[in-house]
PAZANU-650712 format. One record per residue: y, z, x of N, C-alpha, C in turn. Coordinates in pm, whole numbers, plus 50000, padded with zeros to 5 digits. Each point is the difference from the previous one (the first is absolute). Example, Ala and Ser with C-alpha at 12.3 -4.5 7.8 and 13.67 -1.06 7.14 Angstrom:
2
494315078051319501195000049911501205000050090
501054992849965501195000650082501095007349923
This chain:
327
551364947248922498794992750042498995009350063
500395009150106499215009150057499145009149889
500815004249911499695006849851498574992949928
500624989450013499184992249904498164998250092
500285000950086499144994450116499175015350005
500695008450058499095013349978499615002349921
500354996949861499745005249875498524991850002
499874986650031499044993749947499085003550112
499905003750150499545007350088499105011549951
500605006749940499805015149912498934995949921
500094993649942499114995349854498644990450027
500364994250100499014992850063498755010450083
500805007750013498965012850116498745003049907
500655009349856498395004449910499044988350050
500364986349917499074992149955499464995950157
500134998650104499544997250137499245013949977
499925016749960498945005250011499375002349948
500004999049878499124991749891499064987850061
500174990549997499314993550073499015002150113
500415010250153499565000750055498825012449931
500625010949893498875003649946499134997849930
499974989449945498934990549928499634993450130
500114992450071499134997650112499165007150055
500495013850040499485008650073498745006849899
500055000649855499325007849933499104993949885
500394986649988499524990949937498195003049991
499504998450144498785001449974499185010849897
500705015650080499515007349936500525003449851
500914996949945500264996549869498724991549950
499964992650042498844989649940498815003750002
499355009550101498415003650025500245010649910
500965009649942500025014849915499734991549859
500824987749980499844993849849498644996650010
499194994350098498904991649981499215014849950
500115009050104498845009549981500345006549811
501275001349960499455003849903499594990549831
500404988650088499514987349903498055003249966
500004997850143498285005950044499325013149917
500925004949994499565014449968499564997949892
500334995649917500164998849826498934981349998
500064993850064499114987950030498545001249986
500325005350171498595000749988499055011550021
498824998349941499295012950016499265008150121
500425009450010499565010650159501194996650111
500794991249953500994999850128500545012450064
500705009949932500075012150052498675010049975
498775000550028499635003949999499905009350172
499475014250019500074998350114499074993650124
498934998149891498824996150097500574979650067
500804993949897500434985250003501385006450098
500915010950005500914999550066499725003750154
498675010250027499574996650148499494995050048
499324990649867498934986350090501184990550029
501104999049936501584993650025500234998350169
500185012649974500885007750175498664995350123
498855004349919498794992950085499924988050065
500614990949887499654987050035501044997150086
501595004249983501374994950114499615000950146
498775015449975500315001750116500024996950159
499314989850019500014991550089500954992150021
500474993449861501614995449982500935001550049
500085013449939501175010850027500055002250199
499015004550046500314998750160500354990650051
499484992049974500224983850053501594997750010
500695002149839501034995149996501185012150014
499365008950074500975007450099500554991150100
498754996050060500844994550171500064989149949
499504991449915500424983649922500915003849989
501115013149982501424999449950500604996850127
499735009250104500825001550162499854979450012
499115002849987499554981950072501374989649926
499595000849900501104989149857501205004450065
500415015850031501705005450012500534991250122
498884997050118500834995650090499924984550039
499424992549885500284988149969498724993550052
498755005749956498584994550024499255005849920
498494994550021498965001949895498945000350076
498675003649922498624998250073499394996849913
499114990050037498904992549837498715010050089
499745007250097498534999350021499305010749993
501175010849878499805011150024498205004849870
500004986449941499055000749926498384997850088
500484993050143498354999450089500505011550076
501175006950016499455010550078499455010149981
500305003849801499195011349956498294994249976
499854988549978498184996049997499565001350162
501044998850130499575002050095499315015750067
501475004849967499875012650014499045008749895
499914994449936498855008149903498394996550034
500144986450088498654996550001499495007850207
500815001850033500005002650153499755014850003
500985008649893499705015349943498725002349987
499414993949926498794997749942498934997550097
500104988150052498855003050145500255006450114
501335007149978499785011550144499065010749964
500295002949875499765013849938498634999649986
499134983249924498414997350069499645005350083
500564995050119499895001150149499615011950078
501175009549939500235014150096499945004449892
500165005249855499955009549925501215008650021
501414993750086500755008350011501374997749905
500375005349900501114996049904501834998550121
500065006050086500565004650086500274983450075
498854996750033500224984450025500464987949933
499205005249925499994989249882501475000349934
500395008050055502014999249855500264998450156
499435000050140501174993950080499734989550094
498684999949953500274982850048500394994049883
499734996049852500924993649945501235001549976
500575012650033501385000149997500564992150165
499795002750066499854990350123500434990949981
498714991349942499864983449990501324998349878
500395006549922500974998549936501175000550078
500465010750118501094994550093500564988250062
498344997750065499964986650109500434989949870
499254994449886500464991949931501894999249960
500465016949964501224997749995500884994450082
499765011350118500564997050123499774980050040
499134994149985499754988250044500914991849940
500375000549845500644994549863501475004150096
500295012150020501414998450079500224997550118
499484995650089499714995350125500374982149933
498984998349932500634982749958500944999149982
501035005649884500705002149932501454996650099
499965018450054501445000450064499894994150118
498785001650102500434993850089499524983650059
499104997949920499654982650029500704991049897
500645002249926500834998249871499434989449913
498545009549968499274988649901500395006649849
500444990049946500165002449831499105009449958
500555011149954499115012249909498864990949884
499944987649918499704995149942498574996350065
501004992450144498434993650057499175012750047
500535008150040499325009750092498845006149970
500985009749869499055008749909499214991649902
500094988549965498784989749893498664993350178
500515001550072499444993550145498735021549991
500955002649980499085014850065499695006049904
500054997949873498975002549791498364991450088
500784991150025498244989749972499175001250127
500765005850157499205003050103499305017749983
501035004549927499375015650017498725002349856
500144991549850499124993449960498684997450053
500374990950054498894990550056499265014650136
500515009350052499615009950089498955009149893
500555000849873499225011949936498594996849961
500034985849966498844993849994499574996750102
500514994750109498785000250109499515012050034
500535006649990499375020350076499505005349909
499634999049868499125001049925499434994749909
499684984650058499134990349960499944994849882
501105005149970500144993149847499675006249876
499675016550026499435005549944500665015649988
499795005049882500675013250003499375010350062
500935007950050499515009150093499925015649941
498695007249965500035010749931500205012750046
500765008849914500495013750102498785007949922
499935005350080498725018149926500705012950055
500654996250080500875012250039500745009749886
499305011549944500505004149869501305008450039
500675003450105501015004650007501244987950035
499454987350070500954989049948500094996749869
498965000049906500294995649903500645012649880
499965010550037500615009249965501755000549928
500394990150162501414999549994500414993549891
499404986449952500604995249883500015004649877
498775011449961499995007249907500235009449978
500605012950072500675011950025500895002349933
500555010149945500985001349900500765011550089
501215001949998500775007650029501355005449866
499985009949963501005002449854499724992149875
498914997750045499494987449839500344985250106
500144994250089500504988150007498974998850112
499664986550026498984995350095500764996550102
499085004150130500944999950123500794991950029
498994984650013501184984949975501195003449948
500125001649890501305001649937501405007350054
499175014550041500795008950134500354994350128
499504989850030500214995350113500904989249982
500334997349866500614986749980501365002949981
500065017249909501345006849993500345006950131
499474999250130500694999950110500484993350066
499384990049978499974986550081501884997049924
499894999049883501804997649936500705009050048
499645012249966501125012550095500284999450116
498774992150111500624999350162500874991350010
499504982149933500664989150008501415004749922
500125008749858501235001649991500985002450081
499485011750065500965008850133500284988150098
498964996050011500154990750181501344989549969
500044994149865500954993149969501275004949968
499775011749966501455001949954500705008150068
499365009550075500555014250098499855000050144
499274983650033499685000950160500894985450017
500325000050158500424988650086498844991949975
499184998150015498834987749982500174996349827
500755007249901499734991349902501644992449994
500375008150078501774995549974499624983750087
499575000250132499904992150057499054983649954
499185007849904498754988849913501164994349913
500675004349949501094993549913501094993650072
500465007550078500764990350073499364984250096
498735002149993499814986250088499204995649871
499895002249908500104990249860501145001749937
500815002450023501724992249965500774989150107
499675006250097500414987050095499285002650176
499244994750027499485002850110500545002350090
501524986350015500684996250158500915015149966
500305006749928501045010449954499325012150042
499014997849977498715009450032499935006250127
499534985850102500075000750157501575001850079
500864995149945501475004450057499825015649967
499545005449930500145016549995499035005150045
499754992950048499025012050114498645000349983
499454990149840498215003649981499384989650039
498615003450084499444998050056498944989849901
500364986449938499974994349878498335000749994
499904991050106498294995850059499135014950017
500325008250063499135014049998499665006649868
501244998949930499955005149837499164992449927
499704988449990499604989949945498635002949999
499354999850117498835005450055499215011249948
501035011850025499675013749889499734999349900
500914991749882500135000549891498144990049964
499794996750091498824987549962498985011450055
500495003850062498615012350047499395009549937
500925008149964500225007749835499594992449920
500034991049966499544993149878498554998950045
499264995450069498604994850040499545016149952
500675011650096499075013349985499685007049866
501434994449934499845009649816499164993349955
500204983450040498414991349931498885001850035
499535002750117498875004450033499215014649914
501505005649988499345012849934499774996649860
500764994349921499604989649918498484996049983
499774993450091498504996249966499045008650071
500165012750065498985006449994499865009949912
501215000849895499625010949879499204994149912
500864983849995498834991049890499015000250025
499124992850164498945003149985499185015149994
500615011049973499295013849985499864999249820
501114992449921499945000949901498814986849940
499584995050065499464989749952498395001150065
500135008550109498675004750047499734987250137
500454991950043500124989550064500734994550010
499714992250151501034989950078499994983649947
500834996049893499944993249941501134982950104
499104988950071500824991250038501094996349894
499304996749914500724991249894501095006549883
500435016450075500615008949915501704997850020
500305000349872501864999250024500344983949971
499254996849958500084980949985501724999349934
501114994450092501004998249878501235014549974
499305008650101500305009450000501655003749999
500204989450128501634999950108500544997449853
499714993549945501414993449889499995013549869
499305002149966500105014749955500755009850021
500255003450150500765004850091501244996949976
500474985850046500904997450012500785002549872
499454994249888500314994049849500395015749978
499305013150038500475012549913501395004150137
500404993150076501115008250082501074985949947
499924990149982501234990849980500415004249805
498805003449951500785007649857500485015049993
499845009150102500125005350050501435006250061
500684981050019501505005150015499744994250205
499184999750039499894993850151500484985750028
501075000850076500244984150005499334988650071
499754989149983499264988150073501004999850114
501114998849977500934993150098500035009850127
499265016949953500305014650108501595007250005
499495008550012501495010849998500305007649937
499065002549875499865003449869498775002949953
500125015349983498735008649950499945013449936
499405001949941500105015549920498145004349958
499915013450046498835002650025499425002449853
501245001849878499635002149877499514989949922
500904990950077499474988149907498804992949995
499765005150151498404995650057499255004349885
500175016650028498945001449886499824998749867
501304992549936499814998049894499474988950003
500054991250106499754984949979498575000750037
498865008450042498915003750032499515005049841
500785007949906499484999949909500314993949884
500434993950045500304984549833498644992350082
499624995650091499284991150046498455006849956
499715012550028498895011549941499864997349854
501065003549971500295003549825499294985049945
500694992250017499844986849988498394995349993
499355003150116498844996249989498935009349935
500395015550012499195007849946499935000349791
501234992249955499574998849899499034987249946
500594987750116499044988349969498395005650004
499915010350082498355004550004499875006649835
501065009749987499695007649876500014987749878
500724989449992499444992849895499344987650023
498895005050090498944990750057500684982450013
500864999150082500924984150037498634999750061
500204987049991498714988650095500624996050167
499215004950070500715000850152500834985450045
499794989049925500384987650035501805005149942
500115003049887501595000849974500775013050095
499035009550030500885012950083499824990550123
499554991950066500714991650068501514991850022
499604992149848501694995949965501135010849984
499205011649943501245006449972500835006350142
499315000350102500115007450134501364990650056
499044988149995501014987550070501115001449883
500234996849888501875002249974500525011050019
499455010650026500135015850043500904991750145
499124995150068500325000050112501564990650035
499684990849880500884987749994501685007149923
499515004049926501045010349922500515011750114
499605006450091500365005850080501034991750129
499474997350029500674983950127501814999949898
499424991449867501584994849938501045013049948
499185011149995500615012249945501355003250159
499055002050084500755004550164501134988750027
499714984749944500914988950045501324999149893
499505004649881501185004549945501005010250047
499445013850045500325011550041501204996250129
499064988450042500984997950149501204987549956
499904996149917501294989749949500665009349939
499535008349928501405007549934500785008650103
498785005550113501105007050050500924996950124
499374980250002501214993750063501734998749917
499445001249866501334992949914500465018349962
């Protein structure tokens, strides 16, 4: 009986890693087929001028859903990270009016991007308001801030060395982009080689397990929301250098973008569960995705729909992920 029992023990092991390697790799299996479906599809897709207007377009994405990953790992979210880059881009923008000083201008909106984080975890961990209510409560007040402080109206940069930054090339690649492949290399490390990412995972696997060992659940919580406000802030003050202005109404829809490229991505809803690779693959199926609807001129009403089952298809993809790897 023991025989029989190990034997089927034994045999059972491959196919359990099998499995877990199709889980784990699934995505990027799927974005290598799409791209070379594409390739042969459609026309200029690899081109290089369509492959860095590509990387161009994530790149706001792509930062975002760095710390959108930390946030999801430890079993929360932020919807408001889409008014904090129109905030911070519009506040950048009239400092830099103001004083003519670029120096200010990336720190008071990086600033106002703290206080907003920091505030989102202040609700959060320690008044214990639902991440849901909190961060949709602080999208439509920090919103509603960008337009009152600049009247409803876009705010124009002339500053040619701010606007510099969005168009600068460094090795052939525009700075955005460089900043977006650091932004993954830090968040990689922080998660995988430091106590603060060991600890982000552990209080999105189980919180009370969390605090019996020693982490400081509520302080972490805080950080992780703080960090997030500041990469967004920087976020929207590259956009607005790239766009030449402080745009209120910029990022409309943004958060779910975010979210939608870290839960295909391989990021779990439930927290505890994250991989910095998958981020970025799930940042560029969501790119890819829309940059060809532009190349074969889609009508903006369907790259709408298509976003939302993106998004909807992402959600049931992770809820599968987490039933199988109950059974």
């Amino acid at each position: 009986m023991m025989s029989i029992a190990s034997t089927t023990g034994a045999a059972s092991a491959p196919a359990n890693n099998r499995r877990k390697w199709l889980a784990d790799y699934s995505m990027p299996i799927a974005y290598a087929i799409l791209c070379v479906v594409l390739a042969f599809t459609v026309e200029n897709f690899l081109s290089l001028a369509n492959i860095v207007g590509l990387m161009l377009s994530v790149a706001q994405i792509g930062m975002v859903a760095c710390t959108m990953m930390m946030c999801l790992a430890s079993r929360d979210f932020d919807l408001s990270v889409g008014s904090t880059i129109a905030f911070a881009g519009v506040l950048g923008a009239m400092i830099l009016e103001a004083t003519g000083s670029i120096f200010l201008a990336v720190g008071g909106g990086m600033l106002a991007g703290a206080l907003i984080g920091a505030g989102n975890g202040v609700l959060i961990a320690y008044l214990r308001v639902n991440a849901l209510i909190a961060t949709l409560a602080t999208m439509l007040m920090v919103r509603g801030l960008a337009f009152i402080v600049s009247k409803g109206q876009a705010v124009g940069i002339a500053n040619e060395t701010f606007i510099s930054f969005g168009d600068t090339r460094w090795f052939g690649m525009p700075l955005p982009v460089l900043v977006t492949a650091l932004c993954f290399i830090m968040f990689g490390v922080l998660l995988n080689h430091t106590i603060f990412g060991r600890n982000t995972l552990a209080i999105g696997g189980n919180p009370e397990a969390a605090r019996l060992a020693g982490v400081n659940v509520e302080r972490l919580r805080v950080w992780i929301f703080l960090i997030q406000g500041v990469v967004t802030a920087l976020a929207g003050l590259i956009l607005s250098s790239r766009i030449t202005s402080g745009q209120p109404n910029a990022a409309q829809g943004f958060e779910l973008d975010v979210i939608s490229a870290c839960v295909l991505g391989g990021v779990s809803l439930q927290g505890g569960k994250a991989r910095i690779f998958g981020v970025l693959v799930g940042v560029l199926i969501m790119g890819t995705l829309e940059n060809v609807m532009n190349l074969l001129d889609v009508d903006a009403f369907y790259q709408y729909l298509m976003r939302g089952l993106i998004l909807l298809a992402a959600v049931l993809f992770d809820q599968l992920k987490t039933r199988g790897a109950r059974h």
